[in-house]
N, C-alpha and C positions, 0 to 999 in steps of 0.2 A: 448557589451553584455556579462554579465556572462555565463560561459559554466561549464556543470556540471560533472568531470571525474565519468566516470563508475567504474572507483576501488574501489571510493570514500563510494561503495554502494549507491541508492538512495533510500528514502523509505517515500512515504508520506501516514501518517494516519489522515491528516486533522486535528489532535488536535492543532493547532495552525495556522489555518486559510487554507488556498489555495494552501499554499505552493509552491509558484510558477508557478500554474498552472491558464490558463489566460482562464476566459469565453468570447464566441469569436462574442455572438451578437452584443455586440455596435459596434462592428468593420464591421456590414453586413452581416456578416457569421452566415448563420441559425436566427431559429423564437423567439426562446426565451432562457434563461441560464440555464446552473445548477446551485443550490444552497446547500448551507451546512446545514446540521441537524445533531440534536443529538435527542435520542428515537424517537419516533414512527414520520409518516410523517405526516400531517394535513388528507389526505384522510382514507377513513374506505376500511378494506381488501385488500388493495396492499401495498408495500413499507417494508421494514422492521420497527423493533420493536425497534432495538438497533444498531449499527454498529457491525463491525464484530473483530477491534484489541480488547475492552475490551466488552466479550460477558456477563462476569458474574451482569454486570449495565450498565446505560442508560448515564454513563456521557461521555462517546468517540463520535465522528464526523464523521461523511463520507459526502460525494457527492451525490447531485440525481436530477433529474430531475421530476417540478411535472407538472404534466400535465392536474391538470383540466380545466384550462382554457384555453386548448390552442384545435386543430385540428386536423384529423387525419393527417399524413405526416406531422404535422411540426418538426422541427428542432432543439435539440441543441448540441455546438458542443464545447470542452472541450481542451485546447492545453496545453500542459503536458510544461514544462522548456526544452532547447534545453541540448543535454547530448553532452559527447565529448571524444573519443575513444584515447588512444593513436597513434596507428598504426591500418591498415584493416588486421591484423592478429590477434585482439584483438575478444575475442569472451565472448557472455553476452546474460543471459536470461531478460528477461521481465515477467512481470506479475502483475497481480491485483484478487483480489474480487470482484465479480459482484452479487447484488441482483435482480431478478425481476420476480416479483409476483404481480398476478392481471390477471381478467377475459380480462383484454383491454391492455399489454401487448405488445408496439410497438416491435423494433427490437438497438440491441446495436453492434456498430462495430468499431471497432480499426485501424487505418492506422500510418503505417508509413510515415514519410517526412525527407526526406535529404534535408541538406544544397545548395547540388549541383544540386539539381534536384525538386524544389519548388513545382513546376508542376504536378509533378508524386507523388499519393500515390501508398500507396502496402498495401491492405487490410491482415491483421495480426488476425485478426481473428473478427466472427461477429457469434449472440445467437438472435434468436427469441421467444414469446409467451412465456407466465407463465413456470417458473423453479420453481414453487413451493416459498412456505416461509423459505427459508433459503439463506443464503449464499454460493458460488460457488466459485470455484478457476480457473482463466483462466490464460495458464504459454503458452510464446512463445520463442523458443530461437531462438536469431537473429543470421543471418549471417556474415560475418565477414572485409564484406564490407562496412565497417562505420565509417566517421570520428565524422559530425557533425549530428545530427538528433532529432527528437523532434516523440512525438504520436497525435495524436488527438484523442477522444473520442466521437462517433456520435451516439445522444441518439432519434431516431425518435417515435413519439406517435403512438400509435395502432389503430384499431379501436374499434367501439363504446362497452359497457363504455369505452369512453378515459380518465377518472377519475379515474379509475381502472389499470392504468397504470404506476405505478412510477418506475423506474428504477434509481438504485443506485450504489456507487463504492467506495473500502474501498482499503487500506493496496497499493501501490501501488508500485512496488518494481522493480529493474531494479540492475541487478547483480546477484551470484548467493553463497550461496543457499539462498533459501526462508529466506529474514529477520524477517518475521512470526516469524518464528519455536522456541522454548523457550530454553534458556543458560540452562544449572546446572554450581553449582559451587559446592566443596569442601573448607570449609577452614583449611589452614594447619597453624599448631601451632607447638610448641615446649617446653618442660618443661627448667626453667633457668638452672636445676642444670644438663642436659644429653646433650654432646657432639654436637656440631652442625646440625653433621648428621642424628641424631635420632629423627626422623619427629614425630609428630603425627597428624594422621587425623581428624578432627570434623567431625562424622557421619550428621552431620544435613547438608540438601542438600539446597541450595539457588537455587529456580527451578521459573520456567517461566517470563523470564525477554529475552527482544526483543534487536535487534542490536543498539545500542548508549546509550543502559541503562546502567547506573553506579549506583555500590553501593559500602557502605562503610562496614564494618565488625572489630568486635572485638575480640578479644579470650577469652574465656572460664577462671573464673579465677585458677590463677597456670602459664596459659600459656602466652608467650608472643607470637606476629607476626611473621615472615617471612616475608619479600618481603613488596609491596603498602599496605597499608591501603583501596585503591581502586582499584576496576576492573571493566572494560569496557566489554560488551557484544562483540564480536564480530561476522563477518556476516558468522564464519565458524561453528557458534554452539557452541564456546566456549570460554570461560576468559580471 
């Protein structure tokens, strides 16, 4: 089984399916799955509009659970890819986006699971009843006792309307900081006929772009480049 290093950043936004992450009913575990959407959920007044990585349109992805046909207390239950520490002095946040809103409103809670210890969760954190219609940020920093480990996501139905109950989950990131949070860039240029050293800056800023984005960039004409042609986001906020 593939193991995911935590240096590596981990960040699922769902725009390209699951990501890795397995729904756990066929397997016996819990009543029924989560499922993927993009804009609004099939039910009226609960559920989000849009996801939360591209909030400005309805073309981005998240996770949710819907619940009109199902019961109060049932079950679904969400197991994230198994991640893999270098050493237990290796230390790493967690976190995700969680939407849920709705008069019927179950409850949503996170466990962790070790490799060595299958048996045992450690509940990492858990939100009940309507948050309102918007998106939330839930951030756990884990301890430093971890080789092998994975999360699960336990999304239970509320009570009645339990149609009025969808609960969602966007951006899901594992390292730190927030791979959220948007790059800026500077492009730097240079005139052919001024000494190597004598930089100039393009004031135009290349702003809101996420960890693994790449872009390419030209200079200004007069100028030539400096350095790549491209730059990668990276998970520290910067080029």
């Amino acid at each position: 089984k593939d193991f995911i290093p935590v240096r590596a950043v981990h960040w699922a936004n769902f725009s390209s399916g699951y990501q890795g992450y397995t729904r756990l009913a066929s397997a016996g575990i819990g009543d029924f799955d989560w499922s993927i959407s993009q804009g609004r959920t099939p039910s009226s007044r609960t559920g989000p509009s849009r996801d939360h990585t591209t909030p400005s349109n309805t073309s981005g992805y998240y996770l949710y659970t819907e619940v009109s046909r199902q019961r109060e207390d049932d079950l679904a239950v969400l197991r994230s890819p198994t991640f893999q520490t270098s050493s237990q002095s290796e230390n790493c946040d967690f976190g995700f986006y969680y939407h849920m809103y709705g008069s019927g409103i179950g409850t949503l809670e996170v466990f962790l699971l070790k490799a060595e210890t299958t048996s045992q969760q450690t509940s990492l954190w858990r939100q009940s009843g309507n948050q309102n219609n918007s998106w939330h940020k839930a951030a756990v920093n884990l301890s430093k006792k971890l080789f092998y480990f994975w999360f699960e996501f336990y999304s239970y139905v509320g009570s009645s309307p339990s149609w009025r109950g969808d609960i969602a989950i966007d951006d899901v990131y594992l390292s730190t900081p927030d791979p959220t949070k948007p790059c800026h860039a500077r492009v730097v240029c240079k005139t052919p006929d001024t000494p190597s050293n004598a930089l100039r800056i393009d004031s135009s800023k290349l702003s809101y772009h996420h960890v693994t984005d790449e872009i390419e960039f030209q200079c200004r004409a007069g100028f030539f480049r400096i350095g790549a042609e491209k730059i990668r986001c990276l998970a520290t906020g910067k080029w």
